[in-house]
TORKOLBA-42211 format. One record per residue (C-alpha): x, y, z; residue number from 1. Coordinates in steps of 0.05 Angstrom, whole numbers, plus 5000, padded with zeros to 4 digits. Each point is the difference from the previous one (the first is absolute). Layout:
N
<r x="X" y="Y" z="Z" i="NUM"/>
...
***
This chain:
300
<r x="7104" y="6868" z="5108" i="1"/>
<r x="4988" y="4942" z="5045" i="2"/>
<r x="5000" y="5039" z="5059" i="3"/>
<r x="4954" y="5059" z="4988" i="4"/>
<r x="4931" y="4999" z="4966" i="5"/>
<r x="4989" y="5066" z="4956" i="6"/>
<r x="4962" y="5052" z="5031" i="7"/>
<r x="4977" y="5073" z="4981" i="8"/>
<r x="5050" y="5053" z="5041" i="9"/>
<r x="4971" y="5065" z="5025" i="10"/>
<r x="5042" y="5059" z="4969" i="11"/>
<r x="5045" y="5021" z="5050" i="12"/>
<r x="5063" y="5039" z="4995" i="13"/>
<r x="5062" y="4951" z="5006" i="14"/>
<r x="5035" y="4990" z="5064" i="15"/>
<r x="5071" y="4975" z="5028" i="16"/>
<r x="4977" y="4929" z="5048" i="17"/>
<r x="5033" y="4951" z="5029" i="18"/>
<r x="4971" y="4931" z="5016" i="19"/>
<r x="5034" y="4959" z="5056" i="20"/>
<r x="4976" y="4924" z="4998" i="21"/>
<r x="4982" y="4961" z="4940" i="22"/>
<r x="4957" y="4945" z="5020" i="23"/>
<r x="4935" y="4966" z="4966" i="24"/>
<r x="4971" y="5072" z="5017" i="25"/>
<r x="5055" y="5048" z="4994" i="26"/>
<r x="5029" y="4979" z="4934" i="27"/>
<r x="4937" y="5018" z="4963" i="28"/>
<r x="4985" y="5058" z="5044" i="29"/>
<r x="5064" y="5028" z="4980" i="30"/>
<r x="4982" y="4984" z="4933" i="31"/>
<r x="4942" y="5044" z="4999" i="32"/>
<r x="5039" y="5049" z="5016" i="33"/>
<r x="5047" y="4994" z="4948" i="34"/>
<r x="4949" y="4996" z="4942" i="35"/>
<r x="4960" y="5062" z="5027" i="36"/>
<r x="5054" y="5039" z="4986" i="37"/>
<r x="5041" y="5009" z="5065" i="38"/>
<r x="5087" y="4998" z="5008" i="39"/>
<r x="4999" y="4932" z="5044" i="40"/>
<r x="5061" y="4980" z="5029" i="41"/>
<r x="4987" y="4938" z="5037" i="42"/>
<r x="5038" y="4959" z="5058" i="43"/>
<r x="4991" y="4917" z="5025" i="44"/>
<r x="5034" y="4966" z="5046" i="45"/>
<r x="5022" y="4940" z="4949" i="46"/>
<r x="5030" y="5045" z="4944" i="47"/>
<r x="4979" y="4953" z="4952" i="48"/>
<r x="4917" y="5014" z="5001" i="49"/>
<r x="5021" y="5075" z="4996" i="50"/>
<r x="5038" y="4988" z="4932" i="51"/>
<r x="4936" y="4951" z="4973" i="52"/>
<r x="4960" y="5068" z="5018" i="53"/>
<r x="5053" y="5054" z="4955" i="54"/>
<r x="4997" y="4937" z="4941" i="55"/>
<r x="4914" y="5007" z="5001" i="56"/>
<r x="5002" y="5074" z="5017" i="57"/>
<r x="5023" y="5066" z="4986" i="58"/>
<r x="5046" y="5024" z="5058" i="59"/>
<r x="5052" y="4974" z="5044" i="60"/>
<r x="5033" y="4971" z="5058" i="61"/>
<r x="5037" y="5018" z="5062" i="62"/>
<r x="5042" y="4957" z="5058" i="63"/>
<r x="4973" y="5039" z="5055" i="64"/>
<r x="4933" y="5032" z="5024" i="65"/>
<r x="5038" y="5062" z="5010" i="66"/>
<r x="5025" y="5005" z="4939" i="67"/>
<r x="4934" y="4983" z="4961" i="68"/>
<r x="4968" y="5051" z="5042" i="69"/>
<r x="5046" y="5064" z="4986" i="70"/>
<r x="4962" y="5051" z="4962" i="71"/>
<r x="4942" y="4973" z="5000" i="72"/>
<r x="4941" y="5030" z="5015" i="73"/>
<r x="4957" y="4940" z="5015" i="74"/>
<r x="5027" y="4936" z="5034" i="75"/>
<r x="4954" y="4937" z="4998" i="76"/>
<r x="5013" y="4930" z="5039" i="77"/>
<r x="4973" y="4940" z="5006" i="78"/>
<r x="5027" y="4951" z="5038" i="79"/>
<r x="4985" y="4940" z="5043" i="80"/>
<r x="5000" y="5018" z="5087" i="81"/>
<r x="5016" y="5053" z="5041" i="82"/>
<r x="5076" y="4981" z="5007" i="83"/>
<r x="5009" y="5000" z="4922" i="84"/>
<r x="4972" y="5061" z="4994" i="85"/>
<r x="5044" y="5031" z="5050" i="86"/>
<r x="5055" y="4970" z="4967" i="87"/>
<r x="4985" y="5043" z="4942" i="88"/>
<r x="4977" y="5073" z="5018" i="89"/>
<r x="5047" y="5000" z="5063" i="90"/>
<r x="5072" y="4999" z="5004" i="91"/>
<r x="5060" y="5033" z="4969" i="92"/>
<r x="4984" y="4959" z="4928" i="93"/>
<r x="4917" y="5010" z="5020" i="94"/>
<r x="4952" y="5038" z="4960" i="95"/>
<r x="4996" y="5059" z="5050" i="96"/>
<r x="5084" y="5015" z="4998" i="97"/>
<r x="4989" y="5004" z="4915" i="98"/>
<r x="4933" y="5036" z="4999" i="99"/>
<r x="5005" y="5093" z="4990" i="100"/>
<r x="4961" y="5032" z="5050" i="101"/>
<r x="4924" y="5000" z="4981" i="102"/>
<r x="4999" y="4939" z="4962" i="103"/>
<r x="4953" y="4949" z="5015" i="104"/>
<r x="5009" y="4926" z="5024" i="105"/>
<r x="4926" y="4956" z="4978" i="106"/>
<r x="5004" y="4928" z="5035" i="107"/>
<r x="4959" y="4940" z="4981" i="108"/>
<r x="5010" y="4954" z="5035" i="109"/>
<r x="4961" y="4970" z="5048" i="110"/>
<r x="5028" y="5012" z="5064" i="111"/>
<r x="4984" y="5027" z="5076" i="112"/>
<r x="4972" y="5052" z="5014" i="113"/>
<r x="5050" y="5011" z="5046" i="114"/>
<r x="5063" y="5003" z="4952" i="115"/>
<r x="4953" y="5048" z="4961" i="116"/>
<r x="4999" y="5052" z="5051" i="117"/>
<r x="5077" y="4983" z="5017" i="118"/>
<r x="5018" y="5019" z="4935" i="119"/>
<r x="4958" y="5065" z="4987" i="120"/>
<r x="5029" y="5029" z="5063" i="121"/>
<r x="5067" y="4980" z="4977" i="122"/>
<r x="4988" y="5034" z="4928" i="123"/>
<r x="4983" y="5067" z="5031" i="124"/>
<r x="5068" y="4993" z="5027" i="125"/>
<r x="5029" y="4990" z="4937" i="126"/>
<r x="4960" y="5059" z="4966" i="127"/>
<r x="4962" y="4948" z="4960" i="128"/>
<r x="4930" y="4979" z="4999" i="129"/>
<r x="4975" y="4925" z="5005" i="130"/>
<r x="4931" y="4967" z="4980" i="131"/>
<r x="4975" y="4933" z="5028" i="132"/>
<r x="4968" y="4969" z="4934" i="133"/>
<r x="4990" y="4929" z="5015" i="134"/>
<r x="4953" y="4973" z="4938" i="135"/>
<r x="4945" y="4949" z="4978" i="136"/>
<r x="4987" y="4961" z="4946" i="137"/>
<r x="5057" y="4952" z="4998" i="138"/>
<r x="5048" y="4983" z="4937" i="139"/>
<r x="4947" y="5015" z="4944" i="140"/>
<r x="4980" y="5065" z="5027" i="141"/>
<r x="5089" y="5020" z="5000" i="142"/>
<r x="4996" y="4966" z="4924" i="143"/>
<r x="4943" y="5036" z="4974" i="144"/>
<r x="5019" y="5066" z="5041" i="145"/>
<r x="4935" y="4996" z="5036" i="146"/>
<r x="5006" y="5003" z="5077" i="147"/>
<r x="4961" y="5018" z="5043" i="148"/>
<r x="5048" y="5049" z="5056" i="149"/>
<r x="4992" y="5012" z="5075" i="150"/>
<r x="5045" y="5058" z="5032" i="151"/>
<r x="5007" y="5040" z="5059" i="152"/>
<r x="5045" y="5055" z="5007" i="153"/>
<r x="5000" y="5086" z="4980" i="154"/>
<r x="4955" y="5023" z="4955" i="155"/>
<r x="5033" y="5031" z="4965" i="156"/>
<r x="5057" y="4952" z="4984" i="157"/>
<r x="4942" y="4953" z="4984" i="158"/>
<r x="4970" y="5047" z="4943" i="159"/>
<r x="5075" y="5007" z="4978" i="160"/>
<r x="5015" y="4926" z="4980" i="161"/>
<r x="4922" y="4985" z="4977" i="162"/>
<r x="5005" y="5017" z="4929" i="163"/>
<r x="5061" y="4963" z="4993" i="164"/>
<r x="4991" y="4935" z="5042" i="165"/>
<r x="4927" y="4993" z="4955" i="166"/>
<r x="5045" y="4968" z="4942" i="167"/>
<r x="4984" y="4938" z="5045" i="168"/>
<r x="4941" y="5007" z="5039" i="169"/>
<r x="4921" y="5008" z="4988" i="170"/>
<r x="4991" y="5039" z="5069" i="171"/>
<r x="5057" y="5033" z="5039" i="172"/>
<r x="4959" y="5029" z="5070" i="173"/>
<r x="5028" y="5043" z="5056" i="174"/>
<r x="4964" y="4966" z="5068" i="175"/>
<r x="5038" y="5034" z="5050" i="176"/>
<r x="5057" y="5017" z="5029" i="177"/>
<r x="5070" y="4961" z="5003" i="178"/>
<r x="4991" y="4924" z="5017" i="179"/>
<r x="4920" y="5007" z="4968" i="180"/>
<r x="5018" y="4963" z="4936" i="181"/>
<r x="5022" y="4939" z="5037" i="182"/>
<r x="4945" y="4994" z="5044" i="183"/>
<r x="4949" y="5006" z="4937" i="184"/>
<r x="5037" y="4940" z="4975" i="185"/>
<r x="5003" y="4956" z="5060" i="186"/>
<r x="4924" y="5012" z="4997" i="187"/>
<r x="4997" y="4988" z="4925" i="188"/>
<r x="5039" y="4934" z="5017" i="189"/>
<r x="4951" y="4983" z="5070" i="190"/>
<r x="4946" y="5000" z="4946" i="191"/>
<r x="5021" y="4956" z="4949" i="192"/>
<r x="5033" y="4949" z="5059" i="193"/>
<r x="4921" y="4988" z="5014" i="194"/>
<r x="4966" y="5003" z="4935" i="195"/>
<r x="5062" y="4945" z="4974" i="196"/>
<r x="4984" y="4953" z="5049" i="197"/>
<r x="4929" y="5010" z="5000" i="198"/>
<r x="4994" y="4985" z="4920" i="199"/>
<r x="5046" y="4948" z="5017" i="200"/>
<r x="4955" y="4964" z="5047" i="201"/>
<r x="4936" y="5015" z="4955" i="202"/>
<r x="5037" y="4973" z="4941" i="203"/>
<r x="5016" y="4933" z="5040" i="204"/>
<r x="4937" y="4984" z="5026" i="205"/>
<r x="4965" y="5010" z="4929" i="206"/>
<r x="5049" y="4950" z="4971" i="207"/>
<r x="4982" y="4946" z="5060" i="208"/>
<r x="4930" y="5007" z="4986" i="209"/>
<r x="5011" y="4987" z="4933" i="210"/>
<r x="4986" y="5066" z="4966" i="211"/>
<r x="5022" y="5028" z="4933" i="212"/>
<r x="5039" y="5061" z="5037" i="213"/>
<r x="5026" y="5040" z="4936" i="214"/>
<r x="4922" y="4998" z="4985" i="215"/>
<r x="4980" y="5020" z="5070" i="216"/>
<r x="5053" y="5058" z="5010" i="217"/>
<r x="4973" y="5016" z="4916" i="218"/>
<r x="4931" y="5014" z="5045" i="219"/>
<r x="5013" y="5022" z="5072" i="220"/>
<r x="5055" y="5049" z="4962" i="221"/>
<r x="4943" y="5036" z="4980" i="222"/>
<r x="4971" y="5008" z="5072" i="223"/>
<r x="5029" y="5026" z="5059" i="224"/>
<r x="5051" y="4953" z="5016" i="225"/>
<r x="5036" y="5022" z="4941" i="226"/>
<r x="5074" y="5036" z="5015" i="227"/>
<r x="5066" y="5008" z="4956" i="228"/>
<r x="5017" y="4939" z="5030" i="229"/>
<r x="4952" y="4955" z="4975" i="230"/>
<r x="5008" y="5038" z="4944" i="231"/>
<r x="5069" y="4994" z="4972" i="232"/>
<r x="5016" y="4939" z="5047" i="233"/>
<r x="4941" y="4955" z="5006" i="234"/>
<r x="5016" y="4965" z="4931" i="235"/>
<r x="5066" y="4992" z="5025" i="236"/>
<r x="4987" y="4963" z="5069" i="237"/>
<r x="4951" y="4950" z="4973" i="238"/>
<r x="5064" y="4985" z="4952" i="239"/>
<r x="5050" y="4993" z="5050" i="240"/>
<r x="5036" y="5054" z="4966" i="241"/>
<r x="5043" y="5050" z="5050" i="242"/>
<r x="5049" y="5031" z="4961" i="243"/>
<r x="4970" y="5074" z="4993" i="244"/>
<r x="5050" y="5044" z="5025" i="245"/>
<r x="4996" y="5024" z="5079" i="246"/>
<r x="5032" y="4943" z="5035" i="247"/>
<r x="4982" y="4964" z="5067" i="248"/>
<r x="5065" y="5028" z="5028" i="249"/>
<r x="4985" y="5065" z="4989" i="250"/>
<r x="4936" y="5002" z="5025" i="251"/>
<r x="5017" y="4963" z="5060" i="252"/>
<r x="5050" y="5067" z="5017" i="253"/>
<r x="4940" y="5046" z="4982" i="254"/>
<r x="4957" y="4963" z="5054" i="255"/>
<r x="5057" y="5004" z="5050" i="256"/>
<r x="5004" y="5074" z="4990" i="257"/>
<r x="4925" y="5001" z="5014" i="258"/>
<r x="4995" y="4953" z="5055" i="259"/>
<r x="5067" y="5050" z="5036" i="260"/>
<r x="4959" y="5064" z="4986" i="261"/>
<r x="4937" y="4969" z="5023" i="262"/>
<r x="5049" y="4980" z="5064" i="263"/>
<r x="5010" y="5075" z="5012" i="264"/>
<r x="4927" y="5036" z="4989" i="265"/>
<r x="4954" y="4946" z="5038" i="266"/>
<r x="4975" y="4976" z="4931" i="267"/>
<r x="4962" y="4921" z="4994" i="268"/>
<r x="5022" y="4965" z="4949" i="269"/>
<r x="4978" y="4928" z="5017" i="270"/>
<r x="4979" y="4978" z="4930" i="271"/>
<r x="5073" y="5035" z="4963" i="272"/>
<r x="5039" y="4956" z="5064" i="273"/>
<r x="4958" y="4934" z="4976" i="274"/>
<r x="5013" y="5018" z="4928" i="275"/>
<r x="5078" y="5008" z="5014" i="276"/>
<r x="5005" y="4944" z="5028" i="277"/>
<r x="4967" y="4970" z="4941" i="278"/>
<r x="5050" y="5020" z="4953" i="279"/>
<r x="5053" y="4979" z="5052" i="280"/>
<r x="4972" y="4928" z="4987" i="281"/>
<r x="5007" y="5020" z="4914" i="282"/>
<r x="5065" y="5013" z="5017" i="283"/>
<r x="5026" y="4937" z="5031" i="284"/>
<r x="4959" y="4959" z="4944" i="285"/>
<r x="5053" y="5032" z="4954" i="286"/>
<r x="4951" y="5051" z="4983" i="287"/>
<r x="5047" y="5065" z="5012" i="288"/>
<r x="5004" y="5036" z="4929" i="289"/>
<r x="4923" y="4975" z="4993" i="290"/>
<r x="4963" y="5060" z="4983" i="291"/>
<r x="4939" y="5013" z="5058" i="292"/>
<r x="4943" y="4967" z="4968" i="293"/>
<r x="5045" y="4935" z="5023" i="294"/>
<r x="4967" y="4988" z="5074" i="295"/>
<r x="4942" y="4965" z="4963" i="296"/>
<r x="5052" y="4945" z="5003" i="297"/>
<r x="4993" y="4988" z="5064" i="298"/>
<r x="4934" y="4975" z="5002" i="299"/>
<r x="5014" y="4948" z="4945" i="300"/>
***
């Protein structure tokens, strides 16, 4: 399977899903679904990635949210902004018009907080329930079913869809009420904004003064510099190589999201500002489906 990695499932007792988006992270999230057992039926906008997913998987496909959502009792999403997730939980052919009353809607995708709270008011309306679930660890976490998962919402919706949304994550963590998920993520993404352009800079200056910088990460790894960036992408920099999954576009809409909420609350974010700008510059190199660890090529 080119699109999952194998993993051990906890024993759980089967469930009717639904999946709605089948992007690099939904297609092998709704794999992991599949393969621990679970009745997927899963929905994408282009048709055609939804019938690549029922030729890899067990399970099938729908041509409507709605439809894919009717008698299920979980309903997860993952899709790209606030207006395409709309598009598919609300609506006559949305999510929320195909779901039975007490079902549960799980959404990961990285969007406001805003829309979050917009759409767990509009749930309650609907006698449904709806998770913010936005997650971490980027396409090889989704292929090897090991995400890491922010929500916000009830309790005990939450401790409802747990044992089922762990066929693809490591840690699945309740931090507060509705719209709490996707602020945990925008500070998950204010962290790694700084720590990227940070290992970028350290990275640039060893290689003008004429350093060996795979052996100096090898030591200051060890020390406390050391951080799952320098990690899993310092090997990678010093190679030019930036084509390791979460892409300069995306996280350019992740630190929009942040810079809007930080708009709202009185937050600082001078450094996450710089850094957007930064990838704004990536961007107009031709950089935009770079993966992050690209901004060291601006200071080439």
């Amino acid at each position: 399977m080119g699109s999952t990695n194998p993993k051990t499932y906890e024993s759980t007792a089967p469930r009717k899903v639904a999946f709605l988006g089948l992007g690099v992270m939904g297609f092998p999230m709704a794999g992991h679904l599949a393969l621990a057992g679970h009745d997927v039926t899963v929905y994408n906008r282009s048709a055609a990635k939804a019938q690549a997913w029922t030729g890899e998987f067990k399970g099938r496909s729908t041509s409507t949210p709605k439809a894919a959502a009717e008698g299920c009792d979980f309903v997860f999403c993952c899709v790209g902004n606030d207006d395409d997730l709309r598009s598919v939980v609300l609506g006559p052919d949305g999510a929320f018009a195909g779901m039975k009353r007490g079902a549960i809607l799980v959404d990961h995708t990285t969007a406001s907080a805003n829309v979050a709270r917009e759409l767990f008011a509009e749930a309650q309306r609907h006698g449904v329930q709806f998770v913010d679930a936005p997650v971490s660890g980027g396409q090889a976490g989704a292929q090897n079913g090991m995400l890491t998962v922010m929500c916000g919402g009830d309790a005990a919706a939450f401790e409802a869809a747990k044992p089922v949304a762990m066929a693809f994550s490591r840690a699945f963590t309740l931090l507060g009420a509705a719209g709490s998920g996707q602020l945990a993520k925008m500070v998950n993404q204010i962290a790694i904004a700084g720590l990227v352009q940070g290992l970028s800079e350290a990275i640039a200056f060893g290689q003008k003064a004429g350093l060996d910088m795979l052996q100096v990460l090898e030591v200051i790894g060890k020390g406390a510099a050391q951080s799952w960036q320098m990690d899993n992408r310092g090997k990678t920099m010093i190679e030019g190589k930036f084509d390791y999954g979460f892409a300069v576009d995306w996280m350019r809409k992740d630190l929009g999201l942040c810079i809007e909420e930080a708009r709202r609350n009185g937050a600082r974010l001078p450094v996450t500002a710089l850094v957007d700008q930064f990838y704004a510059d990536v961007q107009q190199s031709g950089g935009r489906r770079w993966d992050t660890s690209s901004l060291i090529t601006r200071l080439k």
